[in-house]
PDB file of N, CA, C and O in Angstrom:
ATOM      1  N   UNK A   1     -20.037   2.417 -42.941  1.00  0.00           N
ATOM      2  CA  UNK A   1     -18.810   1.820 -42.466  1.00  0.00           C
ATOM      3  C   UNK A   1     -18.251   2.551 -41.256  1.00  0.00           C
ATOM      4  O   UNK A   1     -17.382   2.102 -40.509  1.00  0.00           O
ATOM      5  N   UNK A   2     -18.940   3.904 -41.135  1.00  0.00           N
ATOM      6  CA  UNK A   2     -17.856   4.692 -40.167  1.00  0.00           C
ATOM      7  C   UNK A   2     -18.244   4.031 -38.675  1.00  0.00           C
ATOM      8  O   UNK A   2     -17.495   3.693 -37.758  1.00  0.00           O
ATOM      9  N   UNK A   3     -19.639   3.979 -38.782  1.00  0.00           N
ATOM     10  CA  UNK A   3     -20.363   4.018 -37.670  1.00  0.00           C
ATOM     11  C   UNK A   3     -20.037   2.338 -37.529  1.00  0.00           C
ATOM     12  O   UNK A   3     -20.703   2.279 -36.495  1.00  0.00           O
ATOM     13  N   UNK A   4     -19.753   1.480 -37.636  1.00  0.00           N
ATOM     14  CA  UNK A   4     -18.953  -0.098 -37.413  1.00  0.00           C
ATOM     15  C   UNK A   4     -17.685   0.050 -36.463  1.00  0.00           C
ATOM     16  O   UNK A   4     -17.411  -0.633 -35.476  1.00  0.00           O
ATOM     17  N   UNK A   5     -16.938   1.178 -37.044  1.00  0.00           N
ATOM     18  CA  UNK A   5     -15.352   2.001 -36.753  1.00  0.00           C
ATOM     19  C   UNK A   5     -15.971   2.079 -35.231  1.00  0.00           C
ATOM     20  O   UNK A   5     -15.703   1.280 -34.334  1.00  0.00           O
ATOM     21  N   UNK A   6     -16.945   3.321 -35.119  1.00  0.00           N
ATOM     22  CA  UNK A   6     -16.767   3.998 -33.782  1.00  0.00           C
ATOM     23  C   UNK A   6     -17.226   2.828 -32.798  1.00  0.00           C
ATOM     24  O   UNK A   6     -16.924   2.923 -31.609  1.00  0.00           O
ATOM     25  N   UNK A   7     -17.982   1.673 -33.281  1.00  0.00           N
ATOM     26  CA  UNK A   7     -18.485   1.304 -32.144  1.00  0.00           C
ATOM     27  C   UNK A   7     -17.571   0.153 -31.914  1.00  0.00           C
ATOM     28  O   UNK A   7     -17.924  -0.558 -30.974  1.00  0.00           O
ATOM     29  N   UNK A   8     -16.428  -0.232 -32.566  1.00  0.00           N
ATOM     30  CA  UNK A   8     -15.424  -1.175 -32.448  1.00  0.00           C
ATOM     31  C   UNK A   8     -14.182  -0.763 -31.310  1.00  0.00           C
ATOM     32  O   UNK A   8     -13.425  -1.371 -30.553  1.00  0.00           O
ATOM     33  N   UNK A   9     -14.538   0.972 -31.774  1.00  0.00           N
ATOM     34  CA  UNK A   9     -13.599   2.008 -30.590  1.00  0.00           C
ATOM     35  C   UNK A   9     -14.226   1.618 -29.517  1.00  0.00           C
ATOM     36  O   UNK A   9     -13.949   0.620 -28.852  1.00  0.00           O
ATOM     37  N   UNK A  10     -14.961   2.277 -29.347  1.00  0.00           N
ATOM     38  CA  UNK A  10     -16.406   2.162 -28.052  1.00  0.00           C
ATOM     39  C   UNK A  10     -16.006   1.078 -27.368  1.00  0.00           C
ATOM     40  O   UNK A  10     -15.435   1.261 -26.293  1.00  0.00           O
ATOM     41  N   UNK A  11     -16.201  -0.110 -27.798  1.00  0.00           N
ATOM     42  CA  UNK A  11     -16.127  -1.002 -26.904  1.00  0.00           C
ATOM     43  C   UNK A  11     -14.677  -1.222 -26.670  1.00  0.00           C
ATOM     44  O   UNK A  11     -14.468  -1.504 -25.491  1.00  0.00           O
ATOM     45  N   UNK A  12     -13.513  -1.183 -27.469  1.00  0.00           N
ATOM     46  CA  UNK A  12     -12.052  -1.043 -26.828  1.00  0.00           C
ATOM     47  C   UNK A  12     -12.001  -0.649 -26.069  1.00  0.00           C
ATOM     48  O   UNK A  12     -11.471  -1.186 -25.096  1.00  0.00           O
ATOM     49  N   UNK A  13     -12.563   0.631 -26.042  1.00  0.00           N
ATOM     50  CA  UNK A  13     -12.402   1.575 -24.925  1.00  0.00           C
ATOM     51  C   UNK A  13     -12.813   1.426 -23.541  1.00  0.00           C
ATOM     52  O   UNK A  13     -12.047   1.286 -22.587  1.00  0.00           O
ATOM     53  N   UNK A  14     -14.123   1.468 -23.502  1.00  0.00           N
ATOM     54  CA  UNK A  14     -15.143   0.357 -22.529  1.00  0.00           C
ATOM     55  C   UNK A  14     -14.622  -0.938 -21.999  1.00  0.00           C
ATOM     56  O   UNK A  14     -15.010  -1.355 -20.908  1.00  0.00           O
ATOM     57  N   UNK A  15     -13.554  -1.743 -22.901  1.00  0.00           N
ATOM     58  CA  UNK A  15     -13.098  -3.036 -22.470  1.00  0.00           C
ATOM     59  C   UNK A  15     -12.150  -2.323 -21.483  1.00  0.00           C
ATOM     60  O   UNK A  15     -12.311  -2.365 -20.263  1.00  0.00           O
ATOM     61  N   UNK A  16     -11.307  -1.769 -22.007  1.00  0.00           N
ATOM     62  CA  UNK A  16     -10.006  -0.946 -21.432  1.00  0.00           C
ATOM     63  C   UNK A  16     -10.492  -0.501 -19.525  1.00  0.00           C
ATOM     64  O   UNK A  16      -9.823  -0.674 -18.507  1.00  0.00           O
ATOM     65  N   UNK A  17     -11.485  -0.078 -19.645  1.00  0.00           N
ATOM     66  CA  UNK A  17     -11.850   1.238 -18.311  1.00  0.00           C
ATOM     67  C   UNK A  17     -12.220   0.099 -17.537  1.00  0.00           C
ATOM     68  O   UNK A  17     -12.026   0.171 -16.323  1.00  0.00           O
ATOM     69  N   UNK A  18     -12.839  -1.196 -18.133  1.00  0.00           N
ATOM     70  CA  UNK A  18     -13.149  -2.249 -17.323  1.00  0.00           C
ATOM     71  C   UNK A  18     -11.985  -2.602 -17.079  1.00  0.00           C
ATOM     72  O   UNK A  18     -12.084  -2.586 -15.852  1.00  0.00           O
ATOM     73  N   UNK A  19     -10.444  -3.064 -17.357  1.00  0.00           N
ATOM     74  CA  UNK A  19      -9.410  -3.805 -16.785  1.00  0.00           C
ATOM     75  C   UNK A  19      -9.141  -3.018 -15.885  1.00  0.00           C
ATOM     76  O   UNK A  19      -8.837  -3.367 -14.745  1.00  0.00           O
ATOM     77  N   UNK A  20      -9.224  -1.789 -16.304  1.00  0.00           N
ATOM     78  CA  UNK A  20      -8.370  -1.043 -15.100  1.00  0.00           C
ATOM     79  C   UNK A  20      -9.387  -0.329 -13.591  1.00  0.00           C
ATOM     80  O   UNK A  20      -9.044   0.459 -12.710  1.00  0.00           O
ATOM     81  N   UNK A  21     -10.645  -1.010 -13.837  1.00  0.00           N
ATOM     82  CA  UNK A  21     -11.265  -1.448 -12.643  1.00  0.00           C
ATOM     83  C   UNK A  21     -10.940  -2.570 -11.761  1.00  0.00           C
ATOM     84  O   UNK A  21     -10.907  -2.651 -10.533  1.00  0.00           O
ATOM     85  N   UNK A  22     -10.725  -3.357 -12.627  1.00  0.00           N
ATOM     86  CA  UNK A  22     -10.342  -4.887 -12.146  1.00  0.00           C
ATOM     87  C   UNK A  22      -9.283  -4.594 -11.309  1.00  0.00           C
ATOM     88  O   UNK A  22      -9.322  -5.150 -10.211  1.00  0.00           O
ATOM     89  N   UNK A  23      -8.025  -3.617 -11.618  1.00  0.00           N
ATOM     90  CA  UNK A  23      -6.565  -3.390 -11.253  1.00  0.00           C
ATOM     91  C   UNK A  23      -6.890  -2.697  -9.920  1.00  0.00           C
ATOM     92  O   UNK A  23      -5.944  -2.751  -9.133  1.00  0.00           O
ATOM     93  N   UNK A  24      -8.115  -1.982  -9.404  1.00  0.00           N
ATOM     94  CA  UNK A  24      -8.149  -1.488  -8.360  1.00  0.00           C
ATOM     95  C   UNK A  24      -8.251  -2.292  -7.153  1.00  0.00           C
ATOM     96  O   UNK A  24      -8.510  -3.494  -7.213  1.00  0.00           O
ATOM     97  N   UNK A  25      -8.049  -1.644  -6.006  1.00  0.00           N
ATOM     98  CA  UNK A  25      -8.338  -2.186  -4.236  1.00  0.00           C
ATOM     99  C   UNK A  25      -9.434  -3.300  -4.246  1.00  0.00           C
ATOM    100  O   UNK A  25     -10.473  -2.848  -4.726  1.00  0.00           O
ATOM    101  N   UNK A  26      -9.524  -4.427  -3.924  1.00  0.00           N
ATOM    102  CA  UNK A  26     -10.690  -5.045  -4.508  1.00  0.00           C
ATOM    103  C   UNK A  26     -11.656  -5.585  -2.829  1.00  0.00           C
ATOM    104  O   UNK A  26     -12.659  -6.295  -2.754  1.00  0.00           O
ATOM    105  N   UNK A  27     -10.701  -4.780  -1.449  1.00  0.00           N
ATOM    106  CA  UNK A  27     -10.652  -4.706  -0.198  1.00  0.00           C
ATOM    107  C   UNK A  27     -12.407  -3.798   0.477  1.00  0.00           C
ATOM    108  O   UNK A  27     -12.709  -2.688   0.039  1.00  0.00           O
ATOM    109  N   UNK A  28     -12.795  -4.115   0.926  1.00  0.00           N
ATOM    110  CA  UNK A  28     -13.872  -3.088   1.352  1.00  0.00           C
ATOM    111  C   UNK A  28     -13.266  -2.254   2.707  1.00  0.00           C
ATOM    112  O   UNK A  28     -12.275  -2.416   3.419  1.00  0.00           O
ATOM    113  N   UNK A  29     -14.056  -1.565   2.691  1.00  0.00           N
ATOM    114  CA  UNK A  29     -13.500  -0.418   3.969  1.00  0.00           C
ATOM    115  C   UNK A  29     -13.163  -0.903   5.445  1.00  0.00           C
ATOM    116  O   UNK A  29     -12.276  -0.375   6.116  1.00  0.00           O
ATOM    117  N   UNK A  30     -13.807  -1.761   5.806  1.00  0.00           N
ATOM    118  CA  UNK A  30     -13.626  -2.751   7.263  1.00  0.00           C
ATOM    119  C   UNK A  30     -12.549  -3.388   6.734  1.00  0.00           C
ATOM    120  O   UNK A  30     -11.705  -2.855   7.455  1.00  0.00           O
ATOM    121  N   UNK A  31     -11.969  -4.059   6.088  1.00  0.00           N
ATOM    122  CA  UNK A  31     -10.890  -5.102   5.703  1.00  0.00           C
ATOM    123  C   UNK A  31      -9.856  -3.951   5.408  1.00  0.00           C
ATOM    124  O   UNK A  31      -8.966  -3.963   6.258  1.00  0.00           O
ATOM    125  N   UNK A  32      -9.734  -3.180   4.676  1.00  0.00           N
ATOM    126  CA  UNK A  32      -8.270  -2.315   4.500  1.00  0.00           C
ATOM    127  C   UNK A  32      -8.339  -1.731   5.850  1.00  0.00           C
ATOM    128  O   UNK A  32      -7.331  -2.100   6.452  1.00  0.00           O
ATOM    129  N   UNK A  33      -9.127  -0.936   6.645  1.00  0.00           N
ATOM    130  CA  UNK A  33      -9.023  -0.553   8.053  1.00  0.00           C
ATOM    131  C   UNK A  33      -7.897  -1.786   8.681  1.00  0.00           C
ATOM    132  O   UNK A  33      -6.790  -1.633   9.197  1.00  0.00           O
ATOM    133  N   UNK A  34      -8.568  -2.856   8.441  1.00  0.00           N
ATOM    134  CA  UNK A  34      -7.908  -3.835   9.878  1.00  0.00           C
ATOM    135  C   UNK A  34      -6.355  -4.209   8.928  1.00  0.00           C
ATOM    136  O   UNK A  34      -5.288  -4.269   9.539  1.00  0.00           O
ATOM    137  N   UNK A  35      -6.401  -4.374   7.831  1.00  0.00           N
ATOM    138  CA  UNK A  35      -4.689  -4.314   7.016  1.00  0.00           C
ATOM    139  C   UNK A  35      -4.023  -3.125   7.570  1.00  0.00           C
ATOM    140  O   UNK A  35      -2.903  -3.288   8.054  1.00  0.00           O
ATOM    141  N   UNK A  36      -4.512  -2.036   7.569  1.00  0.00           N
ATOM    142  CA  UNK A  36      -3.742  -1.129   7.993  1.00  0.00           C
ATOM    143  C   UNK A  36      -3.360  -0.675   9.484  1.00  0.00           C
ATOM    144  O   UNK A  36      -2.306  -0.137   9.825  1.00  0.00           O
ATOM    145  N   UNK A  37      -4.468  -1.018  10.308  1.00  0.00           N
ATOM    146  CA  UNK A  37      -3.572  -1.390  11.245  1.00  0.00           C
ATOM    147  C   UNK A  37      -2.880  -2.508  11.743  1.00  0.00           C
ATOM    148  O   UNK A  37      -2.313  -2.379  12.829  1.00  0.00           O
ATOM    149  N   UNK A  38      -2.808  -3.835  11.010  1.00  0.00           N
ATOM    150  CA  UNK A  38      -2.035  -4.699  11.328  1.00  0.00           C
ATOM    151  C   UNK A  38      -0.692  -4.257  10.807  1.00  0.00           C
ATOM    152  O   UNK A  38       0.369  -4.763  11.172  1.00  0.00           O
ATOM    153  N   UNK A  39      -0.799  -3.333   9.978  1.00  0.00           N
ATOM    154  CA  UNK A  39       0.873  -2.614   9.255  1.00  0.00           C
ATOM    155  C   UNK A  39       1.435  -1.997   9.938  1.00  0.00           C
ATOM    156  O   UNK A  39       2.653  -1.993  10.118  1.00  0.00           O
ATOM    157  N   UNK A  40       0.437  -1.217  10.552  1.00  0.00           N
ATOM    158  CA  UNK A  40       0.087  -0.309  11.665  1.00  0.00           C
ATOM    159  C   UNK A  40       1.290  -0.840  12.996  1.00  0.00           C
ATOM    160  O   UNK A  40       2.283  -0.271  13.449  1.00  0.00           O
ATOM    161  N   UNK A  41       0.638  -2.187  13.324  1.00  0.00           N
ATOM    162  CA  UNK A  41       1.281  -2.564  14.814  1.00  0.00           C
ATOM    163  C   UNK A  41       2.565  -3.353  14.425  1.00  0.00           C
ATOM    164  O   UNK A  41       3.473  -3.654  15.200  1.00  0.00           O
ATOM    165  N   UNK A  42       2.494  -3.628  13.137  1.00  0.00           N
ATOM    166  CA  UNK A  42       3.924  -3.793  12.912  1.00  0.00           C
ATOM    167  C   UNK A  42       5.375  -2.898  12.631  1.00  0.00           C
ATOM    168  O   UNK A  42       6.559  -3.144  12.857  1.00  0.00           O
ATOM    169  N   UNK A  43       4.731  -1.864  12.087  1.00  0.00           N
ATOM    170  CA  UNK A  43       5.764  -1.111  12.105  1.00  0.00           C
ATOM    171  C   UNK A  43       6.270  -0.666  13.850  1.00  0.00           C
ATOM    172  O   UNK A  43       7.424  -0.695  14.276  1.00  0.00           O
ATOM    173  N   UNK A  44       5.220  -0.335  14.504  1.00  0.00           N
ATOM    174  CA  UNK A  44       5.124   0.430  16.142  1.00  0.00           C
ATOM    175  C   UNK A  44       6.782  -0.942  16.764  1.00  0.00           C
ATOM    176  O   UNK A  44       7.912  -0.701  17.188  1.00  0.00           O
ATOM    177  N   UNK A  45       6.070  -2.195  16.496  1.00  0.00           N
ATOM    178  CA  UNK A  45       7.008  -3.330  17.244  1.00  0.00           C
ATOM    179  C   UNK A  45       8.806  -3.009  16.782  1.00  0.00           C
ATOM    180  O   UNK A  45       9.786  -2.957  17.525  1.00  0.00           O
ATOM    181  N   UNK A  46       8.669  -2.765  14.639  1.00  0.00           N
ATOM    182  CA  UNK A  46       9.885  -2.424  14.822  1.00  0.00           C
ATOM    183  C   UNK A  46      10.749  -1.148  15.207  1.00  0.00           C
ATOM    184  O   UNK A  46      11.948  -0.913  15.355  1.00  0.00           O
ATOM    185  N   UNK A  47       9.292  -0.278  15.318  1.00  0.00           N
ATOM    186  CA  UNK A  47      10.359   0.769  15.730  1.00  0.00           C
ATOM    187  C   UNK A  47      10.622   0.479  16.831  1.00  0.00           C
ATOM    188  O   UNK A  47      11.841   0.491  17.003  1.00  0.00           O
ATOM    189  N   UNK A  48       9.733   0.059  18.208  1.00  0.00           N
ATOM    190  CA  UNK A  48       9.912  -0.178  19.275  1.00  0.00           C
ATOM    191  C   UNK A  48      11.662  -1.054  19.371  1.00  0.00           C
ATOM    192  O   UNK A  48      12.684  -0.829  20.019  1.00  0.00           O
ATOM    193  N   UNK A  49      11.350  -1.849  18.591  1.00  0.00           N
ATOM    194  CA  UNK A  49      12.892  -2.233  18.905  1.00  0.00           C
ATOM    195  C   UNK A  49      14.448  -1.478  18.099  1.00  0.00           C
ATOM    196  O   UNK A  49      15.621  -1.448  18.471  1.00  0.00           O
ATOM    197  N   UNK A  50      13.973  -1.117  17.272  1.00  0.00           N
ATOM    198  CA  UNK A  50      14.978  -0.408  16.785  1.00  0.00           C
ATOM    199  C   UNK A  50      15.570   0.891  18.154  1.00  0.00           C
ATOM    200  O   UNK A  50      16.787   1.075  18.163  1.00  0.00           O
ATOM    201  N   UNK A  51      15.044   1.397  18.809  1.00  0.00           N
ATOM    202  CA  UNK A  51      14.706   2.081  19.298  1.00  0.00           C
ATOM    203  C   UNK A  51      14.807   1.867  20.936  1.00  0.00           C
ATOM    204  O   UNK A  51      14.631   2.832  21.679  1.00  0.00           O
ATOM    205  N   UNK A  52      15.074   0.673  21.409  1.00  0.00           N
ATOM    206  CA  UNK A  52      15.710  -0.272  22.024  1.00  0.00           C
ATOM    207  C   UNK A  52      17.124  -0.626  21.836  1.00  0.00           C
ATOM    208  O   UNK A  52      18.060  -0.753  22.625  1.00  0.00           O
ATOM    209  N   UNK A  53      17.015  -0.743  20.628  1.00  0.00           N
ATOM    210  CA  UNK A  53      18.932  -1.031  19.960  1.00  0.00           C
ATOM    211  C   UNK A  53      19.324   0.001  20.614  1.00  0.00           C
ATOM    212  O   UNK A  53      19.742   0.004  21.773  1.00  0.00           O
ATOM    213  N   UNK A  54      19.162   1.228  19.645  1.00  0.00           N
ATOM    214  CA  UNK A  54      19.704   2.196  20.198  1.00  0.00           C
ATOM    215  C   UNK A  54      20.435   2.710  21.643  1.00  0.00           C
ATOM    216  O   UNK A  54      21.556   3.057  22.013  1.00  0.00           O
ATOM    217  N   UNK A  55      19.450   2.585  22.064  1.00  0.00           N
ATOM    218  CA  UNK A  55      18.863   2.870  23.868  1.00  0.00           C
ATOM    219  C   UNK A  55      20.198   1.965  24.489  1.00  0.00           C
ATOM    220  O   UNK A  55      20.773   2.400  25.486  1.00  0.00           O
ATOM    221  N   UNK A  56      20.621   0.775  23.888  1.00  0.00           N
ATOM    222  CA  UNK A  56      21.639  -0.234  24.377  1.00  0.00           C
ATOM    223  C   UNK A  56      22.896   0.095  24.093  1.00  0.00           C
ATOM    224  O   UNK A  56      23.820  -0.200  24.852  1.00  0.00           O
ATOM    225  N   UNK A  57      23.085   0.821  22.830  1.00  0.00           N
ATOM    226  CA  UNK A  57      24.279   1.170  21.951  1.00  0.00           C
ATOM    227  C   UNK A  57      24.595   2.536  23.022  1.00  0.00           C
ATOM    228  O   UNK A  57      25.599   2.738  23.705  1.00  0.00           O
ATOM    229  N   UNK A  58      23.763   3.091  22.930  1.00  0.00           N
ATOM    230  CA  UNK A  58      24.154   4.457  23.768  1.00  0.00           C
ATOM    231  C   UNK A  58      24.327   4.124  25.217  1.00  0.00           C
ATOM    232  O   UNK A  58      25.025   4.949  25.807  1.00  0.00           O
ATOM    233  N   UNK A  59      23.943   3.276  25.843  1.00  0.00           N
ATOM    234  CA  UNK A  59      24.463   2.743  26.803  1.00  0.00           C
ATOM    235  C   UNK A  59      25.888   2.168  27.346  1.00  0.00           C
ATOM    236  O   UNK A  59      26.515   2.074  28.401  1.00  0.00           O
ATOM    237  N   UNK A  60      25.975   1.925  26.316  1.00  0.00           N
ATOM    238  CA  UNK A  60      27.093   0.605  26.340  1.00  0.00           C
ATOM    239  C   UNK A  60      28.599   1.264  25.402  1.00  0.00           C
ATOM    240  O   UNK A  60      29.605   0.569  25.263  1.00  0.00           O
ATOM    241  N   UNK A  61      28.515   2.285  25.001  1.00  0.00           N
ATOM    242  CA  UNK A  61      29.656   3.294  24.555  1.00  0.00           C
ATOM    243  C   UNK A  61      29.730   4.284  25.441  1.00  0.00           C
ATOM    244  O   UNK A  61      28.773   5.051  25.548  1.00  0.00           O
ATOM    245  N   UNK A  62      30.918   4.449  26.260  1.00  0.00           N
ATOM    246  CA  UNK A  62      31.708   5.973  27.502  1.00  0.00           C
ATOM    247  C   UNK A  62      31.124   7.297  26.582  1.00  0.00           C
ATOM    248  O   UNK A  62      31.559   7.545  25.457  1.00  0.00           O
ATOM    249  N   UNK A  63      30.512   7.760  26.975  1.00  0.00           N
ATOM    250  CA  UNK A  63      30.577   9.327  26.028  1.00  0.00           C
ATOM    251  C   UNK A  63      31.956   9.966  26.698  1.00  0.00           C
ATOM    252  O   UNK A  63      32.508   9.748  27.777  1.00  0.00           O
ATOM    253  N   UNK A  64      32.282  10.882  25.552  1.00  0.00           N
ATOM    254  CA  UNK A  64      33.741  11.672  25.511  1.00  0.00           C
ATOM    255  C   UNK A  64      32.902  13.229  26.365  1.00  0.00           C
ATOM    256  O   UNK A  64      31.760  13.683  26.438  1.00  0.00           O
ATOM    257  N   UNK A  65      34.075  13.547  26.805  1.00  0.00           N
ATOM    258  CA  UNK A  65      33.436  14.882  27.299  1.00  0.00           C
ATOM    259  C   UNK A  65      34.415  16.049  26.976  1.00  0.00           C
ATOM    260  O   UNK A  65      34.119  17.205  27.277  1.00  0.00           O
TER     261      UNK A  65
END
């Protein structure tokens, strides 16, 4: 009976390590490269404009002296 037990574990277990394969990156190395820099050139645009704001705000307020 024991040996029914362990191999009922076994495969829980085994089922288990398989979902949480499934749960991983499922992306190959060329495809997350080009995601990341499309994140990449998006962030650059908002800083670029954030960064621009700025540049306008500080413009456009007298500094005190």
């Amino acid at each position: 009976m024991a040996r029914g037990n362990q191999r009922d574990k076994a495969r829980e277990a085994n089922q288990k390590k398989m979902a949480d394969m499934k749960k991983g990156n499922a992306m190959s190395g060329t495809a997350m490269a080009a995601e990341k820099e499309k994140v990449a050139a998006k962030m650059r645009e908002k800083q670029a404009a954030a960064d621009a704001k700025k540049a306008a705000e500080g413009a456009a307020a007298p500094k005190k002296k």
